[in-house]
Phi, psi and omega in degrees: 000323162321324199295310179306323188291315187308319207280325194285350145261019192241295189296001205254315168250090180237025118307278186342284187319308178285308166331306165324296190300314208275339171262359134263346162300336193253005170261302156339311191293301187332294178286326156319305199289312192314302193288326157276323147338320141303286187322323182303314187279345167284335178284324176298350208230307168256032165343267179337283190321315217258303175281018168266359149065075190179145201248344187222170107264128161251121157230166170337170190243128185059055176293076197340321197183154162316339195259357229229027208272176165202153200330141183209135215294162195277324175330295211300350188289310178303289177325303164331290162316350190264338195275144189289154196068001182262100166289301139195195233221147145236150154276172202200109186274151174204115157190153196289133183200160175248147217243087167273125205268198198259008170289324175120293265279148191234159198220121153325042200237191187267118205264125174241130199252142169232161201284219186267334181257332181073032149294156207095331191261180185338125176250003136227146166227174190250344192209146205055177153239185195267349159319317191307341168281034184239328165294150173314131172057048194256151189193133178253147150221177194273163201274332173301357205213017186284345184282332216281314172325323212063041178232171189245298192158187197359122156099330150337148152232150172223207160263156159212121168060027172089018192226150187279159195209076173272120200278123182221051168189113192237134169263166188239108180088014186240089203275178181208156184293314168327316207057021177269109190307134151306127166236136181243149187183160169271182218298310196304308181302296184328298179318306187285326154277323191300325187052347168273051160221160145309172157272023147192070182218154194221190180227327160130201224271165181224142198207123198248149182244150228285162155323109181116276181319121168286178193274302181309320159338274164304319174307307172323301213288326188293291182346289196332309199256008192233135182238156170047071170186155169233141174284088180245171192266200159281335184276331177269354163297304167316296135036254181277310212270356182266342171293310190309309184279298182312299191258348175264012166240196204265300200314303185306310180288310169299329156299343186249321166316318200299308183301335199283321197308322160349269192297345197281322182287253179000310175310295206286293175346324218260298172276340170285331185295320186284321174325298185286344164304300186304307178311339187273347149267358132012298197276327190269358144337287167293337152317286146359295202284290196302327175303342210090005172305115131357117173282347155320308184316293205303326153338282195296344169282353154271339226262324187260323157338283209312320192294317168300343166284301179300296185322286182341296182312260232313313167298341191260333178268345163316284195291330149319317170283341167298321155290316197297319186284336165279000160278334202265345182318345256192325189246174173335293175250097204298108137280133208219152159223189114217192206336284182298328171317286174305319169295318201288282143029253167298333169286296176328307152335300180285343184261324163314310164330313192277331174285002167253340162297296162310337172238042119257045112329288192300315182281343177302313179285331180263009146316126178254108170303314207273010164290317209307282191337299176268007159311285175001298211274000000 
């Protein structure tokens, strides 16, 4: 019997009612984007990790992050494959190289060399495949960094280190934290522009496990038979590397303050805004009250307002970040959710709400019926 009476006093002022919605909708949004923004960057950092489709990594022992790996003998590769439960093993090159473009201007990136198979690598492309780093002096980058390169795409040329660098592949969407672009080539190529690594040094193995076998497993296993290299599974490789770029650097922590303060604002907006909402219906709560409404009822005729405000906000700031994040597919900097995120999301959305709800308690109960009367009068 309430829902109606809540919504036919929300029509009664709906100006008030929409503005409200819309302004929560726009706090919504606020704390989304802030939260995905993390979430973006967090994705962005363990790409790589994530889209190699791989069950184990072995590198150098105490690799801060994937980006940050450093050379280990190829031998440990052999070795891998040898271990019982590794259906099989790829190498994998990772190391900081310069990009001279062809105006001379030299650029940072990150050189990633890949193996016979091209795991590890591009996981869409916009031009080519990713075999083509198997060609002489062949090297793919993202559509994202082509100005930054100084190339237009397929057939362009630089450098690296004084060595021709011809682009005969462009990826889509691979993106990076650093802000030093990835460039992919094999393993061989790689050795050869980088000039630190040996002709039989990787940085590392990758390894998918036989059916039946586990990822925690197999790492036990490696450990057992491999000396001087350390064993993470992909999830704990991720991990470490999303712990690294978020809390250990400068960058990372203004990105997760940024997300919390956000979200902290937005929380306390959210219950003040429905506060004020409810006192502005005030005078028809005591009407209501003098008629004979319970004040329990009148709780719940707020109770069901704010949700219906709060739903409102929350759909309406859903779908903007929904725009928002398909406009950012494309760019440098990425809004990311998932499942859980999103669910996390709106029940908070909703508990803030119901906290703006919680605080008319106290004015709901300290209603004098007998205003309404001598209103009247």
């Amino acid at each position: 019997m309430m829902l109606p009476v809540a919504l036919r006093m929300l029509w009664h002022k709906p100006v008030r009612a929409v503005f409200t919605a819309l302004g929560l909708g726009a706090l919504f949004f606020l704390s989304a984007a802030q939260v995905g923004l993390l979430v973006g960057w967090c994705g962005t950092c363990s790409a790589l990790i994530r889209y190699a489709d791989v069950d184990v990594w072995v590198m150098a022992e105490k690799a801060p992050a994937f980006d940050y790996g450093t050379a280990i003998p190829r031998q440990r590769l052999y070795e891998v494959r040898s271990v019982p439960g590794v259906l099989w093993a790829e190498g994998l090159f990772m190391a900081w190289n310069i990009w001279q473009r062809p105006d001379g201007r030299c650029v940072n990136v990150e050189l990633v060399g890949l193996d016979s198979s091209c795991v590890g690598g591009p996981w869409s492309m916009e031009a080519g495949t990713v075999a083509v780093v198997h060609e002489p002096d062949g090297v793919i980058i993202d559509e994202l960094f082509l100005n930054e390169l100084g190339v237009t795409g397929v057939g362009d040329e630089a450098e690296l280190i004084g060595r021709r660098a011809r682009v005969r592949g462009v990826s889509r969407g691979v993106r990076t934290f650093t802000a030093s672009p990835f460039v992919f080539t094999s393993i061989n190529n790689a050795i050869r522009y980088d000039r630190r690594y040996r002709d039989d040094e990787i940085t590392y193995v990758l390894v998918r496990c036989q059916p039946g076998a586990t990822p925690d497993q197999v790492a036990d296993a490696i450990r057992q038979r491999t000396e001087h290299v350390e064993v993470l599974t992909t999830d704990q490789f991720v991990r470490r590397t999303v712990t690294h770029w978020m809390l250990g650097t400068g960058v990372g922590i203004t990105v997760v303050l940024t997300a919390i303060l956000g979200f902290l604002v937005s929380a306390v907006v959210i219950s003040q805004t429905l506060f004020g909402l409810t006192t502005d219906y005030l005078v028809n709560y005591t009407t209501l009250l003098a008629l004979g409404f319970s004040r329990t009822k009148l709780l719940l005729t707020i109770v069901y307002q704010i949700l219906v405000l709060g739903g409102a906000g929350i759909v309406l700031g859903g779908t903007a970040f929904i725009g928002a994040m398909r406009v950012s597919a494309r760019t440098m900097i990425p809004l990311e959710t998932t499942p859980a995120v999103s669910i996390g999301l709106v029940v908070c959305a909703l508990l803030c709400s119901l906290l703006g709800a919680g605080l008319s308690v106290k004015s709901i109960w300290q209603i004098d019926p007998a205003q309404a009367l001598r209103g009247a009068g």
